[in-house]
NUKOLKOL-492521 format. One record per residue: residue in one letter; x, y negated, z negated of N, C-alpha, C in turn. Coordinates in steps of 0.001 Angstrom, whole numbers, always signed. Layout:
N
  rest       nu       nv       nw      cau      cav      caw       cu       cv       cw
     A        X        Y        Z        X        Y        Z        X        Y        Z
...
//
This chain:
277
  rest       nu       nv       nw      cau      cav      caw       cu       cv       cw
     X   +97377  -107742  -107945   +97950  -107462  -106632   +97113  -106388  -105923
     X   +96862  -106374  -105069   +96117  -105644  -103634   +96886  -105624  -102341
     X   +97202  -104536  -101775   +97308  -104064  -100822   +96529  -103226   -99920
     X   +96603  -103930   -98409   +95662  -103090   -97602   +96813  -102481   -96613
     X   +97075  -101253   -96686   +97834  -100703   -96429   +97586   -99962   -94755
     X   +96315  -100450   -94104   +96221   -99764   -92800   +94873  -101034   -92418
     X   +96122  -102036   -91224   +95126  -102628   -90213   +96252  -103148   -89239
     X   +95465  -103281   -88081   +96078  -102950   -86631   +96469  -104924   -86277
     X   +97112  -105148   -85563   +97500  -106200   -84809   +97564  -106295   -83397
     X   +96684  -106925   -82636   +97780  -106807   -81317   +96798  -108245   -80300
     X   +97246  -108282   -79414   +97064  -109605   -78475   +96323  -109371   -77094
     X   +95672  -109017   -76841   +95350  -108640   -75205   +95460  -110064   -74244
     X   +95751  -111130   -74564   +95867  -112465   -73858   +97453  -112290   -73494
     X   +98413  -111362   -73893   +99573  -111281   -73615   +99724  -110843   -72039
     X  +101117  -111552   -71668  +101159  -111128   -70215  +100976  -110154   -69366
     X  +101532  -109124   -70554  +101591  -107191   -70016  +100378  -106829   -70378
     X   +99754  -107621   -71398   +98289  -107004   -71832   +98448  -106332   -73058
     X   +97283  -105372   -73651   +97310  -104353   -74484   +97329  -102795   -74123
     X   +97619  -101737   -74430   +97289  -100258   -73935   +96369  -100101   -74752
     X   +95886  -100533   -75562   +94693  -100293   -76718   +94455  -102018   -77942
     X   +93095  -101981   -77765   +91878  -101112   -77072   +91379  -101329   -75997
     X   +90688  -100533   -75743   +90164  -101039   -73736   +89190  -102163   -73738
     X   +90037  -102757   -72644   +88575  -103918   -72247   +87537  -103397   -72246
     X   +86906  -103071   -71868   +85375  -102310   -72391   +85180  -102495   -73781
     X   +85360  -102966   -74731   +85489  -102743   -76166   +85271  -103596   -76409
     X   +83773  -104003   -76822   +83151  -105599   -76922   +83197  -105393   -78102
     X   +83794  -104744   -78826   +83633  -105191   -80680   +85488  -105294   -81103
     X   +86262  -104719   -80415   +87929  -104550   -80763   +88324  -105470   -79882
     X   +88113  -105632   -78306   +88832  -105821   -77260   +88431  -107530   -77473
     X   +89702  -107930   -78728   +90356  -109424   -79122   +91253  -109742   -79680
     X   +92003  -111444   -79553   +93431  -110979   -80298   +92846  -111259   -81322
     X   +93942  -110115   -81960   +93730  -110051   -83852   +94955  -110199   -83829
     X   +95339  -111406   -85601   +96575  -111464   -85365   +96453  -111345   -87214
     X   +98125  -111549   -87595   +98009  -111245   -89030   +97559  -112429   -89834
     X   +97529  -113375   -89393   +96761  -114531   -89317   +94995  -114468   -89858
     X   +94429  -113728   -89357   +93087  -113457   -88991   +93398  -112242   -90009
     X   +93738  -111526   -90747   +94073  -110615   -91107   +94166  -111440   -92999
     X   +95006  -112253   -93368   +95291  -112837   -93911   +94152  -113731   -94464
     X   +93664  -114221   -93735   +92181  -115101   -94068   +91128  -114099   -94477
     X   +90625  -112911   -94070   +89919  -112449   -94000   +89718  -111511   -95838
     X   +91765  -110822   -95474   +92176  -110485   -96916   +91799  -111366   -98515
     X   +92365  -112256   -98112   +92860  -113207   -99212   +91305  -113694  -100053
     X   +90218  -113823   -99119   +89100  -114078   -99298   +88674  -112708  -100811
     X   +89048  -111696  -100559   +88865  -110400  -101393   +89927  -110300  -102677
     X   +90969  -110623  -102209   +91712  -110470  -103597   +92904  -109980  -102958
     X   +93144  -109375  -101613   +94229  -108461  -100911   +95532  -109817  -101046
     X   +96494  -109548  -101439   +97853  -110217  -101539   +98748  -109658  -100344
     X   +98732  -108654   -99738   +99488  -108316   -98486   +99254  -106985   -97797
     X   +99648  -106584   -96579   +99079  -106229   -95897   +99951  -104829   -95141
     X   +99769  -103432   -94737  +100822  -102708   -94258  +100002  -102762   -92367
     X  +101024  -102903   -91417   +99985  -102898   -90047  +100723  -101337   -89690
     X   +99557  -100810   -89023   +99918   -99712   -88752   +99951   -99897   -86945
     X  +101004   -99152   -86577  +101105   -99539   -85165  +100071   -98609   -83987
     X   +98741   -99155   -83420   +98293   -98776   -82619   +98874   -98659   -81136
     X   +99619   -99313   -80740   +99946   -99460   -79348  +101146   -98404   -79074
     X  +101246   -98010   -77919  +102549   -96525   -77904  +103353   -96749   -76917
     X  +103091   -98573   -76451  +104483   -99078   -76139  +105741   -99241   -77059
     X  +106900   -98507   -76636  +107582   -98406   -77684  +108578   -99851   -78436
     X  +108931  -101093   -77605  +108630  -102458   -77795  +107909  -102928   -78187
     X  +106970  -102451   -78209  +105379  -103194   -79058  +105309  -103361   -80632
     X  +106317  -101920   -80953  +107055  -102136   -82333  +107983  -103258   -82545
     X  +109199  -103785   -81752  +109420  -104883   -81702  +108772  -106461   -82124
     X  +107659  -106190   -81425  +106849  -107051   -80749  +106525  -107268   -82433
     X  +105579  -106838   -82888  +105440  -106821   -84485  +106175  -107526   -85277
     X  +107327  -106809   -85302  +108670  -107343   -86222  +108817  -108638   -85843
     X  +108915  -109289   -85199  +109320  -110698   -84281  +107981  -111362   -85075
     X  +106615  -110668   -84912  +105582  -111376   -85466  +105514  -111765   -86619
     X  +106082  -110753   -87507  +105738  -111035   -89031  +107134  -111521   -89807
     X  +107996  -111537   -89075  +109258  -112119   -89891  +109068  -113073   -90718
     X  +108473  -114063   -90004  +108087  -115247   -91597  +107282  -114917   -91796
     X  +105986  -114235   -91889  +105103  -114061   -92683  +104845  -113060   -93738
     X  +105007  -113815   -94680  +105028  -113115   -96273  +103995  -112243   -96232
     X  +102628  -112259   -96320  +101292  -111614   -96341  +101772  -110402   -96055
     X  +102445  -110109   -94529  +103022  -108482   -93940  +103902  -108412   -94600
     X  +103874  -106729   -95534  +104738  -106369   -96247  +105371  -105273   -95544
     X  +104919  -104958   -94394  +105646  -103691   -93809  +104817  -103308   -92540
     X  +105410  -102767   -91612  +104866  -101764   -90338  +104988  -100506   -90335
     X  +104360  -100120   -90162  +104222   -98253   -89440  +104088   -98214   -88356
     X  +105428   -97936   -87944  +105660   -98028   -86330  +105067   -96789   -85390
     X  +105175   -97136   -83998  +104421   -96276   -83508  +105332   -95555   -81978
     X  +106221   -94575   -82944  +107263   -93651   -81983  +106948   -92193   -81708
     X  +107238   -91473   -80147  +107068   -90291   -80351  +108034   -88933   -80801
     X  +107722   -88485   -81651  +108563   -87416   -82200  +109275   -86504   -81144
     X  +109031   -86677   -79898  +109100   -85400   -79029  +110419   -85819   -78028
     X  +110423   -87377   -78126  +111063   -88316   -76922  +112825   -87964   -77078
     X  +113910   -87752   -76364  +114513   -87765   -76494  +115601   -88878   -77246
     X  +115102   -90207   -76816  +115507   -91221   -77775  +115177   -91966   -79097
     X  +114462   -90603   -79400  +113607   -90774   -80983  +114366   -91499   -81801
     X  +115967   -90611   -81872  +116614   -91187   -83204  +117007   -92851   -82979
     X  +117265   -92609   -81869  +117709   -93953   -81357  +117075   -95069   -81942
     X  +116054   -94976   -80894  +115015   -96138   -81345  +114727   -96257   -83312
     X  +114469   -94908   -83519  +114644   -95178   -85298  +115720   -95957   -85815
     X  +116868   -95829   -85356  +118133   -96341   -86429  +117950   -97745   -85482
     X  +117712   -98198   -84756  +117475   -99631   -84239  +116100  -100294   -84817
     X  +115406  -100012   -85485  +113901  -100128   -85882  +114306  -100084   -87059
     X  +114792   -99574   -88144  +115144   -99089   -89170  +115432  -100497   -89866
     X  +116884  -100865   -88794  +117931  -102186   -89333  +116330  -103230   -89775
     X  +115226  -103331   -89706  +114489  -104786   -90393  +113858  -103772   -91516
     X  +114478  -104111   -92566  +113891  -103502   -93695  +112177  -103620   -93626
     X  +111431  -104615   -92776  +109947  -104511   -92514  +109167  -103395   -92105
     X  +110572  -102600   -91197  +110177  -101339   -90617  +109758  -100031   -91596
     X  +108375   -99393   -92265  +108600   -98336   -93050  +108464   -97032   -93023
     X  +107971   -97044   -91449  +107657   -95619   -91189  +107240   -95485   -89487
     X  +106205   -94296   -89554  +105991   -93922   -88176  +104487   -93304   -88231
     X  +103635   -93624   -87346  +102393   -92766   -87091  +102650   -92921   -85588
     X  +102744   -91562   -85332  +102661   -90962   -83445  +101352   -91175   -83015
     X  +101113   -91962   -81961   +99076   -91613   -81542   +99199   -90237   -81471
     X   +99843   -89695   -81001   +99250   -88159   -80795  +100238   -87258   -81849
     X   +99899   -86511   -82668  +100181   -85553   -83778  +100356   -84612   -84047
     X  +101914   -84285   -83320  +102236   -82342   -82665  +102610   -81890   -83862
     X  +101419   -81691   -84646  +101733   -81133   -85593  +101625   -79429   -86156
     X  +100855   -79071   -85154  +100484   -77446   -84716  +101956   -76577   -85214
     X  +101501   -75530   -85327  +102626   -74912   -85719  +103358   -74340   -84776
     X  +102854   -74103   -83223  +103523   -73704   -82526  +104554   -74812   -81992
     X  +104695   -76001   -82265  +105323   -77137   -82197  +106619   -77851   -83128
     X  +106509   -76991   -84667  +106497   -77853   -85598  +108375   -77894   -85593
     X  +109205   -76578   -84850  +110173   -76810   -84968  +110814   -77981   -83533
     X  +109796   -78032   -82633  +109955   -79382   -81768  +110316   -81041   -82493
     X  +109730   -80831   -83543  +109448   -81909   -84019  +110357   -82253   -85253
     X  +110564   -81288   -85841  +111640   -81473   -87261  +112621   -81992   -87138
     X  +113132   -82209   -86072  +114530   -82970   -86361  +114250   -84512   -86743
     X  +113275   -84940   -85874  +112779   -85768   -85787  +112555   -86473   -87227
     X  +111643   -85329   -87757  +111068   -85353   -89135  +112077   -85791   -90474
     X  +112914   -85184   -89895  +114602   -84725   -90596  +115044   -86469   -90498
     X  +114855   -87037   -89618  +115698   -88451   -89494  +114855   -89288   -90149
     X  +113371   -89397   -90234  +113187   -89996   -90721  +113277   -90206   -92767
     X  +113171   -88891   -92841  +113436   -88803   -94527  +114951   -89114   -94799
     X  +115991   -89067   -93641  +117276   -89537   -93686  +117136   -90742   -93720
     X  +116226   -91609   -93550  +116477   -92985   -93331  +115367   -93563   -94023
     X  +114723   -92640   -95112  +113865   -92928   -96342  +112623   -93653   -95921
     X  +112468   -92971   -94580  +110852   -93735   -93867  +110003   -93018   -94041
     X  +108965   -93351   -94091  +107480   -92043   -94201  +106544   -91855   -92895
     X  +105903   -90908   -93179  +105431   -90572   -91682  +103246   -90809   -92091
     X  +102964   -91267   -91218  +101150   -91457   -91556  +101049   -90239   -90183
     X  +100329   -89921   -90897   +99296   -89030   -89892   +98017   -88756   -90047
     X   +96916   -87798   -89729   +95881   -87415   -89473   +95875   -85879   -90214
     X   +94820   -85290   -90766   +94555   -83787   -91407   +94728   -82613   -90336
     X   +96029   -82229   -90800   +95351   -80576   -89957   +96419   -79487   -90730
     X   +96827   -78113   -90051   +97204   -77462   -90963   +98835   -77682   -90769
     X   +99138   -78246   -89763  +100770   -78517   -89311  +100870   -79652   -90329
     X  +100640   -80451   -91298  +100813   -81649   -92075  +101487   -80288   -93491
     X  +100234   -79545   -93736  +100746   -78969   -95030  +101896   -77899   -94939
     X  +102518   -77486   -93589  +103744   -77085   -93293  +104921   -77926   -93200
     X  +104753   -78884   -92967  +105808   -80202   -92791  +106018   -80473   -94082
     X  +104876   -80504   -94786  +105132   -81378   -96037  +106125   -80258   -96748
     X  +106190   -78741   -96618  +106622   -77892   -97499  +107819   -77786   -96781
     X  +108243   -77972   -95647  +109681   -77087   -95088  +110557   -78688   -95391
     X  +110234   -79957   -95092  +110728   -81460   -95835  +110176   -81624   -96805
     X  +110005   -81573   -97875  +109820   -81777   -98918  +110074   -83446   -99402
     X  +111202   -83683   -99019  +111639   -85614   -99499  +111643   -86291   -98239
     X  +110367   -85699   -97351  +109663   -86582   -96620  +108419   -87430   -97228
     X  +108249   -88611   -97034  +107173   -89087   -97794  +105937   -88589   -96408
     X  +104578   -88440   -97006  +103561   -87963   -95391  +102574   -88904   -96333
     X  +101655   -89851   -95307  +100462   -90245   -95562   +99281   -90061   -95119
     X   +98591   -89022   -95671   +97471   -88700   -94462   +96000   -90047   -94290
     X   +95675   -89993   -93326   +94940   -91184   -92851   +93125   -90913   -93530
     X   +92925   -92154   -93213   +91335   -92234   -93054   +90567   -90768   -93741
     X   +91013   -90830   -95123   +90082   -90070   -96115   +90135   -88693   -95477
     X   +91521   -88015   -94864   +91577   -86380   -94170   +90462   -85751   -93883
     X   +89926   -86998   -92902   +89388   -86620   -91673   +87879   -85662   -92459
     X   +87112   -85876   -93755   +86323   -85473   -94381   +84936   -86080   -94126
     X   +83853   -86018   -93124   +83102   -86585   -92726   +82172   -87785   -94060
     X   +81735   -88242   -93870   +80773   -88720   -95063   +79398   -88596   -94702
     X   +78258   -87962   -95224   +76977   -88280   -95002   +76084   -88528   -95971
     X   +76779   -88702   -97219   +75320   -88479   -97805   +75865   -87147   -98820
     X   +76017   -86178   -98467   +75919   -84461   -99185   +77245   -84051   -99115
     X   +77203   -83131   -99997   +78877   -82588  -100496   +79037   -82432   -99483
     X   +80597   -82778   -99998   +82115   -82430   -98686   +81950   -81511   -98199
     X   +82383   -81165   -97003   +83025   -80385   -96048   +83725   -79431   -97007
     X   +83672   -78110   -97365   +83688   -77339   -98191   +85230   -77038   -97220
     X   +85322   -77109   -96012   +86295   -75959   -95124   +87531   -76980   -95225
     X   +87028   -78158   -95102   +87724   -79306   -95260   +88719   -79601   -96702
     X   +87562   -79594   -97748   +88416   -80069   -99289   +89302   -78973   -99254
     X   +89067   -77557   -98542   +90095   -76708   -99017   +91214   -76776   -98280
     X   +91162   -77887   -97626   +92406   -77753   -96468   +93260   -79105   -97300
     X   +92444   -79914   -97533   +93317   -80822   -98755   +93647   -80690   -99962
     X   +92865   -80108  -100325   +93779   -79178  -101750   +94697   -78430  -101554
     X   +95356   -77975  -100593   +96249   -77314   -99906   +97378   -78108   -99813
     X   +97101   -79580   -99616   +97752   -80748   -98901   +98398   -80907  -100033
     X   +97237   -81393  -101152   +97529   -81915  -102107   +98438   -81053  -103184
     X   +99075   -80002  -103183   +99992   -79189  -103843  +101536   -79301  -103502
     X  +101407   -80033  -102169  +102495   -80592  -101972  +102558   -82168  -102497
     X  +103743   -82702  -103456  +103689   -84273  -104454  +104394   -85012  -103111
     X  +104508   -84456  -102533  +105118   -86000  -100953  +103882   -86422  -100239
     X  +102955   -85385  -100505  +101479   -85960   -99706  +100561   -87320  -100412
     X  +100387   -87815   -99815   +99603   -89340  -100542   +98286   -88855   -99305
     X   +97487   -89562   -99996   +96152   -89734   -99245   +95187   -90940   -98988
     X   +95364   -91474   -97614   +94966   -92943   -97795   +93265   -92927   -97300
     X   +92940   -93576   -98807   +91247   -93705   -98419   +90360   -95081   -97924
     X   +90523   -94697   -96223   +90430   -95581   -95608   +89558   -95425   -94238
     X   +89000   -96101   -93452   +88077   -95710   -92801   +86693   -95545   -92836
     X   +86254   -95408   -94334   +85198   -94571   -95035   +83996   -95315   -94076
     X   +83609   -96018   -93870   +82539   -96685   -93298   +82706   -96789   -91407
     X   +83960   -96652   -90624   +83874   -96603   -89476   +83831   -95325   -89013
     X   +84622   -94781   -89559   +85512   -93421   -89163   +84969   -92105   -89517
     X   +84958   -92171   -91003   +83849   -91279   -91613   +82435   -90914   -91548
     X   +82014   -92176   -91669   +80367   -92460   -91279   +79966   -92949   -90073
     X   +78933   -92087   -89732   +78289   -91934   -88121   +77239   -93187   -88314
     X   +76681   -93230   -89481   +75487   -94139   -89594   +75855   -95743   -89229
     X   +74902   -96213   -88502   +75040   -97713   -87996   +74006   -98617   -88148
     X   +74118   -99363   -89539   +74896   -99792   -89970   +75509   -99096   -91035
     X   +76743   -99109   -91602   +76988   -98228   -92488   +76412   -98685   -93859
     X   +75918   -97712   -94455   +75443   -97613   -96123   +76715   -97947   -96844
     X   +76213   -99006   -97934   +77198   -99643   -98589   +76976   -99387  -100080
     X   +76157   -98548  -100127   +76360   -97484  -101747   +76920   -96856  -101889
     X   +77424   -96516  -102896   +78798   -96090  -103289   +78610   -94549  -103440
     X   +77495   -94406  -104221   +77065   -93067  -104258   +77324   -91951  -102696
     X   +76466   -92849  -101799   +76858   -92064  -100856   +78003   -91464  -100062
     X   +79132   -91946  -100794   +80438   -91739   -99880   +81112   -91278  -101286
     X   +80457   -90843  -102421   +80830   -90499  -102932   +81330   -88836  -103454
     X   +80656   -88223  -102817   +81238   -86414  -102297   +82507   -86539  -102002
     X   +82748   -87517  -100893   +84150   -87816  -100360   +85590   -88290  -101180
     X   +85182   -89327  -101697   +85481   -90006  -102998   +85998   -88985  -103584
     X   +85253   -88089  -104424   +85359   -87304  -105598   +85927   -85870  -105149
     X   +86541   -85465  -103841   +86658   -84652  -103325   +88589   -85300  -102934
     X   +88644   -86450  -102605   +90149   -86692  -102605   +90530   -86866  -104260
     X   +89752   -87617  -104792   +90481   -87863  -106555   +90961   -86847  -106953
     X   +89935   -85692  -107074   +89800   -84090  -107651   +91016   -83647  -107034
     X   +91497   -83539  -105550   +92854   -83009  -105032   +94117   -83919  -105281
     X   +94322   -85225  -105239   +95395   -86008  -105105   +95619   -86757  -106959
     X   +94466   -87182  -107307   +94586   -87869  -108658   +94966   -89263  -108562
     X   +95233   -89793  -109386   +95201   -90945  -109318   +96600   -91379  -108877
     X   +97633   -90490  -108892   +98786   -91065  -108570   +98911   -91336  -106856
     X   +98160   -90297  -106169   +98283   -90353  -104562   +97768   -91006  -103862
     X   +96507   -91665  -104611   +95784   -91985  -103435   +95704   -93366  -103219
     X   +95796   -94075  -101641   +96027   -95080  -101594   +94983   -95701  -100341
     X   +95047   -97057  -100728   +93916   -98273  -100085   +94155   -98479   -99249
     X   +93640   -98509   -97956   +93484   -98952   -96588   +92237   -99588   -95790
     X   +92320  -100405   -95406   +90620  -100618   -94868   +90757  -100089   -93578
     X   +91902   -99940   -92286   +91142  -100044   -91299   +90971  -100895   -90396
     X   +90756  -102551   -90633   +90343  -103507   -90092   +91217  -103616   -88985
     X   +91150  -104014   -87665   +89218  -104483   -87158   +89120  -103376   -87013
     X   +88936  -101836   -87411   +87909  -101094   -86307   +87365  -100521   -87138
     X   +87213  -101042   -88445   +86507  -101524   -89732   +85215  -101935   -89098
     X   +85007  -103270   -87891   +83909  -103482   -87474   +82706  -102938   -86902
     X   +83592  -101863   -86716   +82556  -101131   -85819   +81535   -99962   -86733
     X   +81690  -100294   -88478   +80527  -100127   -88712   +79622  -100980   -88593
     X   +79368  -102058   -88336   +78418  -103078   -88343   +78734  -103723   -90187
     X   +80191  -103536   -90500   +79538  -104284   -91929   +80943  -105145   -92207
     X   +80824  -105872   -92789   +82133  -106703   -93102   +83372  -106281   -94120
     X   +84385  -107109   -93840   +85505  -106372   -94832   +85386  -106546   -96298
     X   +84636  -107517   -96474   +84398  -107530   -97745   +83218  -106339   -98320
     X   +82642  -105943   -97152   +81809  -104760   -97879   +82621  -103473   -97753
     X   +83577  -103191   -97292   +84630  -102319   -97241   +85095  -102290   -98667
     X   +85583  -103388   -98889   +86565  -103703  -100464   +85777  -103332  -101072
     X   +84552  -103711  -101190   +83454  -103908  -102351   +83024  -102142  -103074
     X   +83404  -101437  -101748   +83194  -100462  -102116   +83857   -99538  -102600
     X   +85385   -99491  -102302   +85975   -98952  -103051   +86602   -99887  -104175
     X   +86329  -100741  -104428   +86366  -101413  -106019   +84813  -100812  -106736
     X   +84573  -100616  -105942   +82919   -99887  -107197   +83723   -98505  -107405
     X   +83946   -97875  -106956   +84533   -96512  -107445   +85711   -96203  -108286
     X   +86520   -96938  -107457   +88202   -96698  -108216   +87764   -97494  -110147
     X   +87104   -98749  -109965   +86976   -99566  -111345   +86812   -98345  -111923
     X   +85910   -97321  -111757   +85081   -96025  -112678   +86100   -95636  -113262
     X   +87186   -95424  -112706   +88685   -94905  -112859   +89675   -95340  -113807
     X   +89219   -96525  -114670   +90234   -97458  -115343   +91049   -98246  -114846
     X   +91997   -99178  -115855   +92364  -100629  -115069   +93789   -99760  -114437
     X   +93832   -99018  -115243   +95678   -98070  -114227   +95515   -97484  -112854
     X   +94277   -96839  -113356   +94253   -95990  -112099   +94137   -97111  -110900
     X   +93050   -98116  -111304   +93012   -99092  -110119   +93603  -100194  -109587
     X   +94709  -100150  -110178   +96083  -100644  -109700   +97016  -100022  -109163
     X   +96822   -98273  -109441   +97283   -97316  -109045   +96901   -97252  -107435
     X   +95780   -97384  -107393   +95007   -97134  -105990   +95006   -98336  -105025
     X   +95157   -99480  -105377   +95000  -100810  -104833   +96613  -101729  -104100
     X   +97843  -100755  -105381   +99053  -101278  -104962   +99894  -100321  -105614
     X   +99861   -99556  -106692  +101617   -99271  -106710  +101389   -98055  -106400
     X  +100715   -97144  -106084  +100871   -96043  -104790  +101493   -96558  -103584
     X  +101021   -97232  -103025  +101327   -97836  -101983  +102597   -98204  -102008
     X  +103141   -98890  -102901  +104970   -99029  -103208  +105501   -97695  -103215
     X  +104647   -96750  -103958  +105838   -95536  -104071  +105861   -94701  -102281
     X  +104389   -94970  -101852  +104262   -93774  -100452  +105933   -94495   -99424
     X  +105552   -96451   -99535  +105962   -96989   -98780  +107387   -97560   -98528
     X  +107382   -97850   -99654  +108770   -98453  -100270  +108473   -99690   -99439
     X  +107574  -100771   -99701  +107513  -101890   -98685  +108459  -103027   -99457
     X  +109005  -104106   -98770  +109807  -105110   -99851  +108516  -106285  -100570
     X  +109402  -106363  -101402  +108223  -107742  -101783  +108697  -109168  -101054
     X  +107815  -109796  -100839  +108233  -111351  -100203  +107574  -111928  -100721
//
């Protein structure tokens, strides 16, 4: 079993359109559907799929759910609500009712500390309603994670740890080892080739993204850390999804057959609580 626990869906041929990504965007700006998602997976070994919600129409979460109801492949969404909105809870306990629904990533991430009691209630409903929250690295994540504690938090795209080639971001690993002392933090290693790496086309040795690599294992271990590709904006290294997979199956294998089942799917059950279909 394989899970890809972070890739986007959406339609720009739809009537209202998309808010993301912009027409201008000759490598994103197409419909991707879970469909295309599914073919692409299945080819690798991936058995199902978590979509993380790009769009910050707040229906657009809807829009999803309606999509994947029969389709087995989607094991879950990470919806895309703002913490700040007055009808936060609302929309949660209406989003909630499709057990498909498992969480929340905000596009934007008031996670600052001058913010953070703006946001807790918020925070507060969702661990009431046993959802987890994805976000992005900064120092408002490792305050959240400590004042909620039986919040589940997933931080994104390898915490934001550049890749080049040469040891980590020294200012960086210490901000995830920080992370990582809190056990609700999971760390999803994902991105590594769009997001991380500047180089175009991206280097598909393992070695090289390996500072990075060995810089989340060393903080999270094998129990936290979890698989995401990304896809499509996966493409925009210039390399395919199968060279995505390929690469973190060269690393995690190093790890043993637990750990890499650990990393591939049942992290991912524990961050997510997704259903099986």
């Amino acid at each position: 079993m394989m899970i890809d626990t972070h890739i986007h869906v959406y339609d720009p041929t739809r009537p209202q359109g998309v808010p993301w990504p912009d027409p201008d965007d000759e490598v994103l700006y197409r419909t991707v559907l879970p469909k295309h998602a599914r073919e692409l997976g299945e080819q690798e070994g991936i058995t199902g799929a978590v979509i993380v919600e790009a769009s910050v129409w707040v229906e657009d979460n809807q829009w999803v759910l309606d999509l994947i109801e029969n389709d087995p492949f989607i094991v879950g969404l990470v919806g895309n609500l703002d913490p700040r909105s007055d009808d936060f809870s609302q929309h949660v306990d209406r989003l909630s009712g499709n057990p498909l629904f498992r969480g929340i990533r905000p596009r934007m991430h008031p996670w600052e500390r001058e913010s953070m009691d703006q946001i807790l209630p918020a925070m507060e409903k969702l661990a009431e309603k046993d959802l987890e929250l994805d976000t992005g690295m900064n120092e408002g994540v490792v305050e959240l994670a400590k004042r909620i504690p039986q919040l589940r938090i997933v931080i994104n795209h390898c915490a934001n740890i550049p890749a080049d080639g040469n040891p980590a971001n020294p200012e960086k690993v210490e901000l995830v080892n920080r992370a990582a002392e809190n056990e609700n933090i999971y760390c999803k290693v994902s991105g590594l080739m769009d997001l991380r790496c500047q180089e175009r086309p991206a280097p598909t040795d393992v070695d090289y993204y390996r500072p990075v690599l060995d810089a989340l294992w060393n903080a999270f271990g094998e129990d936290r850390v979890i698989f995401g590709s990304d896809w499509p904006v996966h493409d925009r290294s210039e390399r395919t999804y199968a060279d995505a997979v390929a690469l973190v199956k060269s690393y995690f294998s190093e790890k043993g057959e637990e750990a890499y089942e650990k990393y591939f799917w049942k992290n991912a059950k524990a961050a997510y609580k997704y259903i099986d279909r």
